[in-house]
C-alpha positions in Angstrom: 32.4 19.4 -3.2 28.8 18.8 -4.2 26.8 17.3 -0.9 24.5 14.1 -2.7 21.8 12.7 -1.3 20.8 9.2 -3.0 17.6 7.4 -2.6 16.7 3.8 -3.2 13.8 1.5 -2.5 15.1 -2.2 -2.2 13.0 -4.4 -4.2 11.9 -8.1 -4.0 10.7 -11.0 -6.3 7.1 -12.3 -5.1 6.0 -8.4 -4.2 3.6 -7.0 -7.3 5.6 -5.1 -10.0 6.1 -1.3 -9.6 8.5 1.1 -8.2 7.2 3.4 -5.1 6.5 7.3 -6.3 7.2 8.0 -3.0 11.6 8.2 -4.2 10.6 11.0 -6.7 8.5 13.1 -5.0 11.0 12.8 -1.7 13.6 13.6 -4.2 11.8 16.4 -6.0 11.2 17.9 -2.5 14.9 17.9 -1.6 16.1 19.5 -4.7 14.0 22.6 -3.7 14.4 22.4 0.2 18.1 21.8 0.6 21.3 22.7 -1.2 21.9 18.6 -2.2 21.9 17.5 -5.2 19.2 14.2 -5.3 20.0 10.8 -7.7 17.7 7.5 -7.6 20.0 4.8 -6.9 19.0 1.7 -9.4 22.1 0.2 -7.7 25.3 0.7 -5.1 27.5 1.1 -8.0 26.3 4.2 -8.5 27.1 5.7 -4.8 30.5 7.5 -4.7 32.5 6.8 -1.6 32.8 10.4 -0.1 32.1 12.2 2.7 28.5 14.3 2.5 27.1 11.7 0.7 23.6 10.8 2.4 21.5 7.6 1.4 17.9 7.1 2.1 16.6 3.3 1.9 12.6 3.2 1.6 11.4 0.0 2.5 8.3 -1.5 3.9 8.1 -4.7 5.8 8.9 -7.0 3.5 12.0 -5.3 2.1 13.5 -4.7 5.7 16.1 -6.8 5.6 16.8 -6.0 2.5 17.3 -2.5 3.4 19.3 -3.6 6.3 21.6 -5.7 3.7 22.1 -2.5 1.9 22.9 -0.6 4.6 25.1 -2.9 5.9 27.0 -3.2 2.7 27.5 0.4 2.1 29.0 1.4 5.7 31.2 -1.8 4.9 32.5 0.4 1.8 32.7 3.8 3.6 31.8 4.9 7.0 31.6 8.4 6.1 28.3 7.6 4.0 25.1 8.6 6.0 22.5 6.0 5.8 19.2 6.6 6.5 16.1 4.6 6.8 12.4 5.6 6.0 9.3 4.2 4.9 6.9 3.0 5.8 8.1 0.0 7.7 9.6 2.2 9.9 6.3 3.6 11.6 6.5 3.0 15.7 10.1 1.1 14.9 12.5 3.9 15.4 14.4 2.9 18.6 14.1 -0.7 17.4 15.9 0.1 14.0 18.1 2.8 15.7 20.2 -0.6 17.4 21.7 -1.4 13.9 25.1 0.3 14.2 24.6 0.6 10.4 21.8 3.2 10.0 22.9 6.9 10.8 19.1 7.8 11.1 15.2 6.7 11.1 12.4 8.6 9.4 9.1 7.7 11.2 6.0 9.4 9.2 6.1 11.0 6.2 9.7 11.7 4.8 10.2 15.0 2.9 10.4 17.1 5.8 12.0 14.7 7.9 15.0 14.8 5.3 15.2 18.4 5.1 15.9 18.1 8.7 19.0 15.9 8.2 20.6 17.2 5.5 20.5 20.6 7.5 22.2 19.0 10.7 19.7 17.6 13.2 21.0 15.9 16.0 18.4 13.7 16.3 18.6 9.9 14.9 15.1 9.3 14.6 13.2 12.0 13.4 9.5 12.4 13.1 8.3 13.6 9.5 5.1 16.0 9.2 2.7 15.6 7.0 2.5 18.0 4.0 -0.2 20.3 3.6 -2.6 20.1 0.8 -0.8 23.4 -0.8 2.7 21.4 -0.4 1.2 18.7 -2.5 0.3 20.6 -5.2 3.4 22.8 -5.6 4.9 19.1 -6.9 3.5 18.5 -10.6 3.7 15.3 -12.7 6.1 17.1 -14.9 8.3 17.9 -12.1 8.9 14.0 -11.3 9.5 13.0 -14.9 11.9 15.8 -15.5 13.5 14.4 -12.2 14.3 11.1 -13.4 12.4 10.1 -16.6 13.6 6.6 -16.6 12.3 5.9 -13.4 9.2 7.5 -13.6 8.5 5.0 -16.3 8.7 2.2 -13.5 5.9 3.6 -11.5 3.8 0.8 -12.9 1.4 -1.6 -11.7 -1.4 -4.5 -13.7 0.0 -2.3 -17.1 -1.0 1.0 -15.1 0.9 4.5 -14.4 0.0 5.3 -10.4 -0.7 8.3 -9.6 -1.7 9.5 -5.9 -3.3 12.4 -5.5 -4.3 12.0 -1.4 -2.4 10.9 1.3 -3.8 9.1 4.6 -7.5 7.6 5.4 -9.6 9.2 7.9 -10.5 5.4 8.8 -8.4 3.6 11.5 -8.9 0.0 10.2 -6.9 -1.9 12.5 -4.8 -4.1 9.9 -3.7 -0.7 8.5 -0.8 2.1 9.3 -2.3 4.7 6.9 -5.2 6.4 9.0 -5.1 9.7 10.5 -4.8 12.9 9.0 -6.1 13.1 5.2 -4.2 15.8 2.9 -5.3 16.0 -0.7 -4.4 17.4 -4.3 -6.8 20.3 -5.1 -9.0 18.7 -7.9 -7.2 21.4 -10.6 -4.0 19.9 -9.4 -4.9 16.3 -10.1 -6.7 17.3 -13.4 -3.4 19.2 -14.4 -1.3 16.2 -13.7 -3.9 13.6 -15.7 -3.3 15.9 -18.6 0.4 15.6 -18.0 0.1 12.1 -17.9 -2.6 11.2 -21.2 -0.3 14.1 -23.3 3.1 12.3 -22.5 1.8 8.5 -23.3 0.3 7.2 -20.1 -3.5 6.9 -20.9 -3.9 4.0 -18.1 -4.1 5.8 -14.9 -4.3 4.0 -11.6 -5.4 6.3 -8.5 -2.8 4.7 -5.7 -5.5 6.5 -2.8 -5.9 5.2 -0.1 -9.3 6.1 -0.2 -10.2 7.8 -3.4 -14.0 8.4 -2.9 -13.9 10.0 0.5 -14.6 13.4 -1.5 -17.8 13.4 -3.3 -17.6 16.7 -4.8 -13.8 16.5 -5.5 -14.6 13.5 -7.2 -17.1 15.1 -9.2 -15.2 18.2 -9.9 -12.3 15.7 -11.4 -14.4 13.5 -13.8 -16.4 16.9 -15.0 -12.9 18.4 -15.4 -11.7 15.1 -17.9 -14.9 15.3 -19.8 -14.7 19.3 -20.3 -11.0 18.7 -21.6 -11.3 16.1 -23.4 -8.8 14.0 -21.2 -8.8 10.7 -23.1 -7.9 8.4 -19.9 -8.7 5.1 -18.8 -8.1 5.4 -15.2 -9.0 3.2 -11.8 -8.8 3.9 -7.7 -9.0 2.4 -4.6 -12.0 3.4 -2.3 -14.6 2.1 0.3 -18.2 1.0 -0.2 -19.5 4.2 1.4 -18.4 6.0 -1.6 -19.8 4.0 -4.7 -23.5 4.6 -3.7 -25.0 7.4 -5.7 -25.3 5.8 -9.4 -25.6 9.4 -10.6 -21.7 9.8 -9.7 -20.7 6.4 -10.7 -22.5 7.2 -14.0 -20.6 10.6 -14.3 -16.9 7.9 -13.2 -17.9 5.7 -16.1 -18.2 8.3 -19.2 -14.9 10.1 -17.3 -13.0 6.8 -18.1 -13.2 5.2 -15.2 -13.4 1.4 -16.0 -12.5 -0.1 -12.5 -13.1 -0.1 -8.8 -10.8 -1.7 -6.3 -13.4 -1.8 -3.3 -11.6 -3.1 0.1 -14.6 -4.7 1.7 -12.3 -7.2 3.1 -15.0 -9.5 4.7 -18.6 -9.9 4.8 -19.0 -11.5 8.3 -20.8 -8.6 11.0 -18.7 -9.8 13.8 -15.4 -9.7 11.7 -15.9 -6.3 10.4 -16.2 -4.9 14.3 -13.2 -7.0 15.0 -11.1 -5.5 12.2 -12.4 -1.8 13.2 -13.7 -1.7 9.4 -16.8 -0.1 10.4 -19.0 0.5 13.3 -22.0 -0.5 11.0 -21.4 -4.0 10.4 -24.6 -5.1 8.8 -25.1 -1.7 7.1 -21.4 -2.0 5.6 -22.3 -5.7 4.2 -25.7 -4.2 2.8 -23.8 -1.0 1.6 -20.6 -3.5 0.3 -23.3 -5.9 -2.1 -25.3 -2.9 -3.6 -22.4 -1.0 -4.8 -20.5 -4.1 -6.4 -24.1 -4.5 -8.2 -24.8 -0.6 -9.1 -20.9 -0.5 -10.3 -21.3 -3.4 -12.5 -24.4 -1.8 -13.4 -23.0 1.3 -15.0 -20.3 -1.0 -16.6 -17.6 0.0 -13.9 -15.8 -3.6 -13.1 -15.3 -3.7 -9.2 -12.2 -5.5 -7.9 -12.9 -6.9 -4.7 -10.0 -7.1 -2.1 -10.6 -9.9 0.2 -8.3 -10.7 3.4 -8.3 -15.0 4.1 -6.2 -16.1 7.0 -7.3 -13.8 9.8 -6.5 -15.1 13.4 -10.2 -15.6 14.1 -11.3 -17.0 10.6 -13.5 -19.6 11.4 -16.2 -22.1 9.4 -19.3 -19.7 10.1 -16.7 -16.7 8.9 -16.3 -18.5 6.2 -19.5 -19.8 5.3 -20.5 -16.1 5.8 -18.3 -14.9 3.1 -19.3 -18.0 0.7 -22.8 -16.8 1.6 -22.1 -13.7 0.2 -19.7 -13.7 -2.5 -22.2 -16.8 -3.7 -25.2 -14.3 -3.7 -23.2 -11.4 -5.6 -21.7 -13.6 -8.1 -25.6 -15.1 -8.8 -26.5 -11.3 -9.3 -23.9 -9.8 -11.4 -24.4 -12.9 -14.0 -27.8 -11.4 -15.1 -25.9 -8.6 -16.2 -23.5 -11.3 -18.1 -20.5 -9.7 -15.8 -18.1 -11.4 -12.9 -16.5 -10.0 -10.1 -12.7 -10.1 -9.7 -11.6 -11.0 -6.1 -7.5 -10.1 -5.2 -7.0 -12.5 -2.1 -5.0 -11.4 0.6 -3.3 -13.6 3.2 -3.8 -11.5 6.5 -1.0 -10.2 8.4 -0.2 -7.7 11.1 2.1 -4.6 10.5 4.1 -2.1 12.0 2.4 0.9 13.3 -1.5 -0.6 12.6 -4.0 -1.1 15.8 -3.5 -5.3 15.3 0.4 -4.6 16.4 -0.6 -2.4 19.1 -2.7 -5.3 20.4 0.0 -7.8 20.1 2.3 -6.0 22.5 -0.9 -5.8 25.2 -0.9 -9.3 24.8 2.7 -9.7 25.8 4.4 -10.4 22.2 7.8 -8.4 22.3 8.0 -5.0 20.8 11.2 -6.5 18.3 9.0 -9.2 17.1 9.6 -7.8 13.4 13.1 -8.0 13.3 12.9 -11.4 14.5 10.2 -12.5 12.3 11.7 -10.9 9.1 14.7 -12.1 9.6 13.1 -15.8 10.0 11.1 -15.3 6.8 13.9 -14.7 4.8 15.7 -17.7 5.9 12.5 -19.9 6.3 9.7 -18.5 4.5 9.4 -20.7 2.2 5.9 -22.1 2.9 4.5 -18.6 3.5 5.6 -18.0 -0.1 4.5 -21.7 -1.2 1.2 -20.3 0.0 1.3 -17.3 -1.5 2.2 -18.5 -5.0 -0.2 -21.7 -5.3 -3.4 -19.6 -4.4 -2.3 -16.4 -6.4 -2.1 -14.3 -3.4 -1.4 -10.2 -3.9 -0.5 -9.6 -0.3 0.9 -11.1 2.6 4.8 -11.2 2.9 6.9 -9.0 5.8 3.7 -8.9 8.1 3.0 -11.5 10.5 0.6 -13.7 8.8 -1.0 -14.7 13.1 -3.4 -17.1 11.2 -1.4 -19.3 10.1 0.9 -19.4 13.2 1.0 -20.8 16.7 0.2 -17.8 18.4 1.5 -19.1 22.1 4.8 -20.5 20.5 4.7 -16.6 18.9 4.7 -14.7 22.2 7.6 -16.5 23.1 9.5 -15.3 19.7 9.2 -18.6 18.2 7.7 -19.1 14.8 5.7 -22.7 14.1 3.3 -22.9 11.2 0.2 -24.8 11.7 -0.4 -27.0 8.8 -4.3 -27.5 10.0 -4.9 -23.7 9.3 -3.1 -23.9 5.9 -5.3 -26.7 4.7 -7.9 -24.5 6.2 -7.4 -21.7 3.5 -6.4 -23.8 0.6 -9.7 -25.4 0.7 -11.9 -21.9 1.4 -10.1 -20.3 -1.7 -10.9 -23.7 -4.0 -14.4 -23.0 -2.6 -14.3 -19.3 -3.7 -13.0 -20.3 -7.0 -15.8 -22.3 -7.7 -18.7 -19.9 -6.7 -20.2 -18.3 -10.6 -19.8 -14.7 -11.3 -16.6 -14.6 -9.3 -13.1 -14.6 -10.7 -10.2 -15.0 -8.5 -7.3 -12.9 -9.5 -4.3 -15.1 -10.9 -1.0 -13.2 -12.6 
């Protein structure tokens, strides 16, 4: 009998379109690491009920319970199917998870070698996944995931965009974020190779999923001299910091590469915010560093995308009025180029695994808060999503949004929403909106 693994990411309506590449690269991995055959799930259907038939759910903190529905509903169908759960909601959560009678195993950290380790018989349920080296990243090609599953690979869209990732991890530790630690990359050659992969089969609009992107000067260099030596006809974006958009002699070399977009998480301009958020240790330099590159990127025709977090536990008026101060002054500076500055607004929320959590349990909120406050949101998150919604929101479901919530009613597990903080953000976003030279993002 042929031993299966299956793979499936749960999905959900008011999180941005795009499948994860995560499920094809995990899958891809298996298929030359183990002796089981790998399928993407688009639906239980599909999942026979037999013996050696293993089936990882991805999900992130928003599709928990979703997961756990799935999960739930398979062992309900057989009890011989293994069910494992990995992602990245599952980072710190293991033994928490592990109580659901319903999920065989949890994969905490990254989830290729983690699975190997199942499928050969470990008789650990949580298991710990290492990171891949930079060579193990580039022995996994573009090609190698569409020949996989070409039909899914056509999912891996987002804002009209193939992703692509070509580094995993931050060396930053921002405290709102799981992703920092250890950095491992795709050789420059690699990520040219896969571009070329990409432009040649149809997919000329390239987003770079990075965490950071720009942490690399010379890689970045090497990349964009690459495209223009080949010819590469791409129109491509990434994610980065404002440390890396400084030199106008690289952003030059971005912009005739194809690059025609930045998205730049500055996430606040007030000094004392920044330290709080563990953004930078430089507060003022950042907010100095974060204005000059949105001006030298629209400068070279590059159009930055600004990600901005409202809603943080200790957003006040001057926090505000900081960020009004400053989004104000940018917007007054990019209009004598006869350009505007696209903000994504993010309600702010706390995560597994990130330094804000880590905090929470210091303070004495209980280590099983998400299961207890996903499992509220599903049932009574309307007026999170209300929120969400009205002000065009990218971000901000699954996490614990602390700003908008009694936090003393919160330690005790109880969820209250205070309407006074609501009002609060509705009216500094209408503020934002009205500021010239900046556009607030709205699907």
């Amino acid at each position: 009998m042929t031993k299966k693994l299956y793979l499936i990411a749960p999905g959900k309506e008011e999180l941005l379109e795009g499948s994860p590449v995560s499920l094809l690269f995990l899958g891809e991995w298996i298929r030359r690491h183990s002796n089981y055959d790998v399928e993407i799930a688009r639906s239980l259907d599909q999942i026979p009920l037999e013996k050696d038939v293993y089936v990882g759910i991805s999900v992130t903190t928003p599709t928990y319970q979703k997961g756990l529905e799935i999960a739930r509903e398979l062992k309900r169908r057989s009890q011989d199917i293994k069910v494992i759960l990995g992602g990245p909601h599952t980072k710190g959560q293991g033994k928490i998870i592990k109580r659901h009678k319903e999920v065989d195993y949890v994969v905490e950290g990254e989830g290729e070698k983690a699975l190997v380790k199942i499928l050969d018989g470990t008789k650990e349920s949580i298991v710990y996944g290492d990171p891949l080296s930079s060579g193990e990243l580039d022995s996994v090609s573009v090609s190698d995931l569409i020949t996989l599953d070409s039909e899914y690979f056509t999912t891996l869209r987002q804002f009209g965009r193939m992703n692509y990732i070509s580094t995993r991890g931050c060396p930053y530790h921002c405290s709102f974020c799981a992703s920092g630690g250890i950095v491992t990359k795709k050789s420059a050659r690699k990520v040219i190779e896969d571009l070329e992969i990409l432009t040649n089969g149809g997919f000329s609009k390239v987003s770079m999923q990075d965490n950071y992107f720009g942490y690399d000067y010379s890689r970045i260099e090497k990349i964009c001299r690459e495209i223009l030596a080949r010819g590469i006809k791409i129109d491509w974006d990434c994610q980065t910091r404002v440390e890396s958009m400084q030199d106008e002699g690289l952003l030059r070399l971005m912009k005739s590469a194809g690059c025609s977009a930045v998205y730049i998480g500055i996430e606040n301009f007030h000094p004392a915010t920044l330290s709080r958020m563990d953004k930078t240790k430089y507060s003022a330099e950042y907010t100095r560093m974060s204005k000059e590159a949105i001006i030298k990127l629209v400068g070279v025709g590059i159009k930055p995308l600004i990600d901005l977090q409202v809603g943080l536990p200790y957003e006040n008026q001057e926090v505000r009025e900081e960020n009004l101060r400053a989004l104000g002054d940018i917007g007054k500076v990019v209009q004598t180029y006869c350009s505007e500055v696209e903000i994504f607004l993010q309600l702010s929320v706390v995560y597994p695994g990130t330094i804000d959590f880590h905090r929470l349990l210091e303070e004495g909120v209980s280590e099983d808060i998400f299961e207890s406050f996903t499992e509220w949101e599903e049932e009574n998150g309307e007026e999170i999503k209300r929120l969400l919604e009205e002000n065009h929101l990218i971000h901000g479901t699954g996490g614990i949004p602390l700003g908008i919530l009694d936090y003393e009613r919160l330690k005790k597990g109880e969820f209250i929403i205070d309407q006074t903080r609501i009002q609060a953000i509705k009216d500094y976003i209408c503020k934002i909106r009205k500021l010239g030279g900046i556009r607030v993002y709205s699907d």
